[in-house]
VEXDO-35388 format. One record per residue: residue number from 1; x, y, z of N, C-alpha, C, CB in turn. Coordinates in nm, 3 decimals. Glycine has a CB too. Layout:
+-----+---------+---------+---------+---------+---------+---------+---------+---------+---------+---------+---------+---------+
|   k |    n.px |    n.py |    n.pz |   ca.px |   ca.py |   ca.pz |    c.px |    c.py |    c.pz |   cb.px |   cb.py |   cb.pz |
+-----+---------+---------+---------+---------+---------+---------+---------+---------+---------+---------+---------+---------+
| NUM |       X |       Y |       Z |       X |       Y |       Z |       X |       Y |       Z |       X |       Y |       Z |
...
+-----+---------+---------+---------+---------+---------+---------+---------+---------+---------+---------+---------+---------+
// end
This chain:
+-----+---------+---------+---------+---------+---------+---------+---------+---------+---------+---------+---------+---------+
|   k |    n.px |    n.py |    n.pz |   ca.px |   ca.py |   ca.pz |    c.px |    c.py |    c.pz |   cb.px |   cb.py |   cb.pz |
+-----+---------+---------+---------+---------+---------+---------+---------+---------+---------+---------+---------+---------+
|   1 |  -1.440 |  -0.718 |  -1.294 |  -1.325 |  -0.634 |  -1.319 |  -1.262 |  -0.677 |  -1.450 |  -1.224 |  -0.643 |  -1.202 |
|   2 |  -1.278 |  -0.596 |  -1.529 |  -1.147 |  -0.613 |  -1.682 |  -1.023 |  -0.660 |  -1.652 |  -1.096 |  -0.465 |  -1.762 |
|   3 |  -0.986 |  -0.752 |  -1.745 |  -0.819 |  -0.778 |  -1.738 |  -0.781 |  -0.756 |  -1.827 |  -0.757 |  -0.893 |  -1.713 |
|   4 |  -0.621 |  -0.754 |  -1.818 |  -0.501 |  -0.760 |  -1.918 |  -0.459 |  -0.829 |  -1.905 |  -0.415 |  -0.693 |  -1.935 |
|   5 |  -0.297 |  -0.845 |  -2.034 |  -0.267 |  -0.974 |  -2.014 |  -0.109 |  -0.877 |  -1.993 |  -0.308 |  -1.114 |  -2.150 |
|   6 |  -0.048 |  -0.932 |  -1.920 |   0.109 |  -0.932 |  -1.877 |   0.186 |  -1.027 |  -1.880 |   0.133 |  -0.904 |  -1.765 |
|   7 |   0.290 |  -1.049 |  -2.007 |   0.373 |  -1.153 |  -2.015 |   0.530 |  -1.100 |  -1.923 |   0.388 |  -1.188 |  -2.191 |
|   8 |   0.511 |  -1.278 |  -1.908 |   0.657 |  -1.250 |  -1.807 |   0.763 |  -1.392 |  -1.882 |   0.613 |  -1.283 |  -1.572 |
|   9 |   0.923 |  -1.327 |  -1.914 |   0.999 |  -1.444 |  -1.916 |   1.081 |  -1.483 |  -1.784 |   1.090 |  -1.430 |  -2.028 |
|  10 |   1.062 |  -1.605 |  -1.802 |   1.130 |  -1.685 |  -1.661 |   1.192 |  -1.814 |  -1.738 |   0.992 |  -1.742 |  -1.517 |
|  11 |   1.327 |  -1.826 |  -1.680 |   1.415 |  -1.984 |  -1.755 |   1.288 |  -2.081 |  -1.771 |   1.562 |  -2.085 |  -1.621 |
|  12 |   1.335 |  -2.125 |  -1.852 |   1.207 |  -2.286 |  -1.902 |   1.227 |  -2.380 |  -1.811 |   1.237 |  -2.390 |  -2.068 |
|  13 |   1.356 |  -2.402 |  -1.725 |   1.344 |  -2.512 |  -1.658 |   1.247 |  -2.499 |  -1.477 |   1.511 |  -2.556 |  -1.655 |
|  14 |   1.267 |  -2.355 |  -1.487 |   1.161 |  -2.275 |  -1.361 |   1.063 |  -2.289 |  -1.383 |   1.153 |  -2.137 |  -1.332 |
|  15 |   0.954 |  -2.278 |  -1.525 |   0.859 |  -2.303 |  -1.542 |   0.825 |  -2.472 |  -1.543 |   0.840 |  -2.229 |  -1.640 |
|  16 |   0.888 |  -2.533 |  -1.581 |   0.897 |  -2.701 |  -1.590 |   0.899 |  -2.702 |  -1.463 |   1.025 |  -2.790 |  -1.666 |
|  17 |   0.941 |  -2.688 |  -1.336 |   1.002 |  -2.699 |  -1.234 |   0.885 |  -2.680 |  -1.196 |   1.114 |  -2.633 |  -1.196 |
|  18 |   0.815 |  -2.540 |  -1.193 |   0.666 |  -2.491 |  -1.145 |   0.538 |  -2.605 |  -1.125 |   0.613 |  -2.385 |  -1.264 |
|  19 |   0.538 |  -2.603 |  -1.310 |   0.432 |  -2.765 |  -1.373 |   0.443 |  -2.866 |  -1.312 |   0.460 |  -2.835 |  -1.515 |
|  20 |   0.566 |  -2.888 |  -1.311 |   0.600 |  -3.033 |  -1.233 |   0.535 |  -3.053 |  -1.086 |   0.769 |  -3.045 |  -1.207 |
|  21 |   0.547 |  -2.941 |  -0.968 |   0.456 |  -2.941 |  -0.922 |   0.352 |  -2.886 |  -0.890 |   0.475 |  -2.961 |  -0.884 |
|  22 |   0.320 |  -2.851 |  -1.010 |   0.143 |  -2.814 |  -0.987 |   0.146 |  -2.673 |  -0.952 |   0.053 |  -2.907 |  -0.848 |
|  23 |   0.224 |  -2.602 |  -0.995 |   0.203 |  -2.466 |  -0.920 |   0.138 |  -2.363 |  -1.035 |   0.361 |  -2.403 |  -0.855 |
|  24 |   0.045 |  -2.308 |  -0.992 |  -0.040 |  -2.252 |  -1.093 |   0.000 |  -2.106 |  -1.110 |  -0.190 |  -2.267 |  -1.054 |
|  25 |   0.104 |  -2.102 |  -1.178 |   0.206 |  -1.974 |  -1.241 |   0.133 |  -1.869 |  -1.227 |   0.254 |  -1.977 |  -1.401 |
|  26 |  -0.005 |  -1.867 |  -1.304 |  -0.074 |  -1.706 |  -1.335 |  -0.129 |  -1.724 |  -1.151 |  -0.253 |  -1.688 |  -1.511 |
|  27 |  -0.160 |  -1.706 |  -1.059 |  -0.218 |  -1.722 |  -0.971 |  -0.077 |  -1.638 |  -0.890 |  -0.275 |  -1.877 |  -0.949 |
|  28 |  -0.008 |  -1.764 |  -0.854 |   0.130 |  -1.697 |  -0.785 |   0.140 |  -1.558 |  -0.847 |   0.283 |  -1.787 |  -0.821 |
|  29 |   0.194 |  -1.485 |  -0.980 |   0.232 |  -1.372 |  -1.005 |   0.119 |  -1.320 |  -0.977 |   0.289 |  -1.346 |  -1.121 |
|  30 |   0.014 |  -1.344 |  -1.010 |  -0.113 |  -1.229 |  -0.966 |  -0.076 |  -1.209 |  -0.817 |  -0.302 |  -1.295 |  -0.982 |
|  31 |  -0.099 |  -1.328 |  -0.707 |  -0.096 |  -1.283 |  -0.598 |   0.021 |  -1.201 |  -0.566 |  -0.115 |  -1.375 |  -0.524 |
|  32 |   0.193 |  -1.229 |  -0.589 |   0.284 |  -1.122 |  -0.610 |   0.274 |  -0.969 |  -0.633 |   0.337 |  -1.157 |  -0.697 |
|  33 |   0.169 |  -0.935 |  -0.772 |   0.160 |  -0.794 |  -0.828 |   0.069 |  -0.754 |  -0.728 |   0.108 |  -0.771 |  -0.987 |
|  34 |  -0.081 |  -0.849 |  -0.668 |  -0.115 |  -0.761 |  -0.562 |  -0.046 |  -0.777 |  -0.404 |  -0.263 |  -0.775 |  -0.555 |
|  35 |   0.051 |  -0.783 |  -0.352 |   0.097 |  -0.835 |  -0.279 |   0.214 |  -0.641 |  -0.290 |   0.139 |  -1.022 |  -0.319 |
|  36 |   0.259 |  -0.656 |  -0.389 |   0.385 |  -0.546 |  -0.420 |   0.280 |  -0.447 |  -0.418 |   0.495 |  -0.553 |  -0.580 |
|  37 |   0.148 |  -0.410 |  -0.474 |   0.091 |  -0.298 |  -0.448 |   0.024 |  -0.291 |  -0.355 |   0.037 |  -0.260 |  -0.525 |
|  38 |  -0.006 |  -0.364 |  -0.253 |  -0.048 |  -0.340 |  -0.117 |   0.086 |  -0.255 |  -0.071 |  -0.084 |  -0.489 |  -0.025 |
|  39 |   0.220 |  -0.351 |  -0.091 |   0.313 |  -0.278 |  -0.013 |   0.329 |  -0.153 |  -0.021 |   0.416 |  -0.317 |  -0.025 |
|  40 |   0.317 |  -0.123 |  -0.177 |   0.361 |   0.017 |  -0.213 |   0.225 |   0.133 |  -0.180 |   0.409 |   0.013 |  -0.393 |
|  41 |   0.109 |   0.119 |  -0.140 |   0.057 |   0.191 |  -0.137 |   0.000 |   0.187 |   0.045 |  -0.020 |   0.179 |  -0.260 |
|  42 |   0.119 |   0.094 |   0.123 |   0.115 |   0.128 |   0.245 |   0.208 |   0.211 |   0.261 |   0.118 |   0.035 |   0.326 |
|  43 |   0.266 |   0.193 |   0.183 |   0.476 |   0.283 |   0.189 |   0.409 |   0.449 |   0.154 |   0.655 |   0.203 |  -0.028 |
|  44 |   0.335 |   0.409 |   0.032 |   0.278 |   0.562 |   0.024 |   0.187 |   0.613 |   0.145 |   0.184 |   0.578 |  -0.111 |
|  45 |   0.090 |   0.550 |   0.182 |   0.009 |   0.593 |   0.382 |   0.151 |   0.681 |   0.452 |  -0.030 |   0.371 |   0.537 |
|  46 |   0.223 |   0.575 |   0.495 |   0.309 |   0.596 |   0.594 |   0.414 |   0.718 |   0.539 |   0.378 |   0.454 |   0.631 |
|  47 |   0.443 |   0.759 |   0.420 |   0.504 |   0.872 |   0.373 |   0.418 |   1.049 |   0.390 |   0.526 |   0.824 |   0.218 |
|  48 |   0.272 |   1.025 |   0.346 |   0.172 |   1.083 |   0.387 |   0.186 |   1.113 |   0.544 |   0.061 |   1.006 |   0.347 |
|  49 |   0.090 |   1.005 |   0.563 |   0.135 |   1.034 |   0.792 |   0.266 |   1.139 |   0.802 |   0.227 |   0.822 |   0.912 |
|  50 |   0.369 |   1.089 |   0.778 |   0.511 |   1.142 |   0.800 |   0.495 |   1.306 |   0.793 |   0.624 |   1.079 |   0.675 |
|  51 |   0.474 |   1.327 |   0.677 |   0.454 |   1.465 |   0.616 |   0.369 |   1.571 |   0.684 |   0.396 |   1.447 |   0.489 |
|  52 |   0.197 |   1.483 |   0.742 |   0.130 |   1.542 |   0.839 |   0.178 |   1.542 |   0.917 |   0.040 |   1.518 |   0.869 |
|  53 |   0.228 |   1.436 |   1.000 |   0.287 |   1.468 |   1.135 |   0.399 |   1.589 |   1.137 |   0.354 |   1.335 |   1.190 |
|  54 |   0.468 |   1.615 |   1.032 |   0.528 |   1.715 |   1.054 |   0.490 |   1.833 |   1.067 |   0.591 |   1.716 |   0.997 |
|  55 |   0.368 |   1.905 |   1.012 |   0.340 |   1.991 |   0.964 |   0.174 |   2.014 |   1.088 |   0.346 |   1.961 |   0.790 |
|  56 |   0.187 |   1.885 |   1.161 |   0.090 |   1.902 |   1.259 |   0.189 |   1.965 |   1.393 |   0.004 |   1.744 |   1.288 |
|  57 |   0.317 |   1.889 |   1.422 |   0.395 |   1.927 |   1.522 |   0.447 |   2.072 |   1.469 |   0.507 |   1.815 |   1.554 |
|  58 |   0.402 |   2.150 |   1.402 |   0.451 |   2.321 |   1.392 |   0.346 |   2.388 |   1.429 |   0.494 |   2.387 |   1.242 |
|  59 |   0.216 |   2.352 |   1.493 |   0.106 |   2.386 |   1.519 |   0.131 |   2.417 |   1.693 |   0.001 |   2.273 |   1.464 |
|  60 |   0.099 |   2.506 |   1.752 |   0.130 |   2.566 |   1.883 |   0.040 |   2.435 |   1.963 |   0.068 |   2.754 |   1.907 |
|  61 |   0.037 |   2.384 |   2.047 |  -0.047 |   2.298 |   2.184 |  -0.131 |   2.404 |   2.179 |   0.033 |   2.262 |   2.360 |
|  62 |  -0.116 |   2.524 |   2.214 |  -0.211 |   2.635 |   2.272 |  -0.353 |   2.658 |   2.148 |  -0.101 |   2.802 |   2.294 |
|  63 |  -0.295 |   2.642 |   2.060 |  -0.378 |   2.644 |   1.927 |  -0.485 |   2.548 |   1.912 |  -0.293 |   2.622 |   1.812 |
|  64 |  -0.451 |   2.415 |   1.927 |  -0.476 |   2.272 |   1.949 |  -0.547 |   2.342 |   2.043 |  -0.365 |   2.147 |   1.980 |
|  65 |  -0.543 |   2.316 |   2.163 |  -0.628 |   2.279 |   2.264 |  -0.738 |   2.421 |   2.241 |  -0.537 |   2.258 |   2.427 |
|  66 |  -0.731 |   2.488 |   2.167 |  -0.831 |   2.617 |   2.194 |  -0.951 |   2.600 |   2.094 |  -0.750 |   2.776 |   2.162 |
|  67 |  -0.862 |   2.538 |   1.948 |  -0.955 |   2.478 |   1.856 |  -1.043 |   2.372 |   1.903 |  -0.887 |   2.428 |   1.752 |
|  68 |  -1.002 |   2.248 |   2.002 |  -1.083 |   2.160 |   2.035 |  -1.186 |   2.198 |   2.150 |  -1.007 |   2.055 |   2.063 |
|  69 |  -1.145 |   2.349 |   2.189 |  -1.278 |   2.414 |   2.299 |  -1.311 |   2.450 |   2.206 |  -1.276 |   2.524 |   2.428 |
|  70 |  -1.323 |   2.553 |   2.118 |  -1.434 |   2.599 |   2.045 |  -1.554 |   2.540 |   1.980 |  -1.390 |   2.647 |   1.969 |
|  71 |  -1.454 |   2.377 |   1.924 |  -1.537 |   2.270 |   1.860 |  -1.643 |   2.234 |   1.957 |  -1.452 |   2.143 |   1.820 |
|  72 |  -1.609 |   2.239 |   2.074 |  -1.687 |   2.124 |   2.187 |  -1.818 |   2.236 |   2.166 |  -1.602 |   2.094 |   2.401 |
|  73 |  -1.750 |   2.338 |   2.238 |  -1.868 |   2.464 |   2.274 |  -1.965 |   2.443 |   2.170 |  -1.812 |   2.638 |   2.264 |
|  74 |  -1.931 |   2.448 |   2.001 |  -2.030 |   2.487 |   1.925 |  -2.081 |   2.396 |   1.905 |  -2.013 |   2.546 |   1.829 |
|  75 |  -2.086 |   2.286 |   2.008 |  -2.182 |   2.181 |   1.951 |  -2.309 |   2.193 |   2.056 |  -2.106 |   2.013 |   1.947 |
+-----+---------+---------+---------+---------+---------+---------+---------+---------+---------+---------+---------+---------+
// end
């Protein structure tokens, strides 16, 4: 996979603070940026769902259940 580079400022004594113990800066923010786009592209699923489910509950039961006989039959 290709990379880029993304600079970030953070106080110097946070980064000293980091070094000091050993915390491997680019690693942490990577895992962060994929961490925030997992979230955001579960937030987007669950906005989706939402939208179907709405637009599934305007659909008659009677409709539903007649479509899932026809399906069965034509198999």
């Amino acid at each position: 996979m290709a990379s880029t580079t993304v600079s970030v400022k953070v106080p110097k004594e946070l980064k000293e603070e980091l070094e000091r113990y050993g915390v491997d800066i680019n690693e942490v923010i990577r895992r962060a940026l994929e961490e925030e786009l997992k979230r955001m592209k579960l937030q987007e699923a669950a906005k989706m769902i939402d939208e179907a489910s709405k637009i599934l509950l305007q659909i008659p039961e009677e409709e539903i259940i007649r479509s899932i006989r026809e399906d069965r039959s034509a198999r």
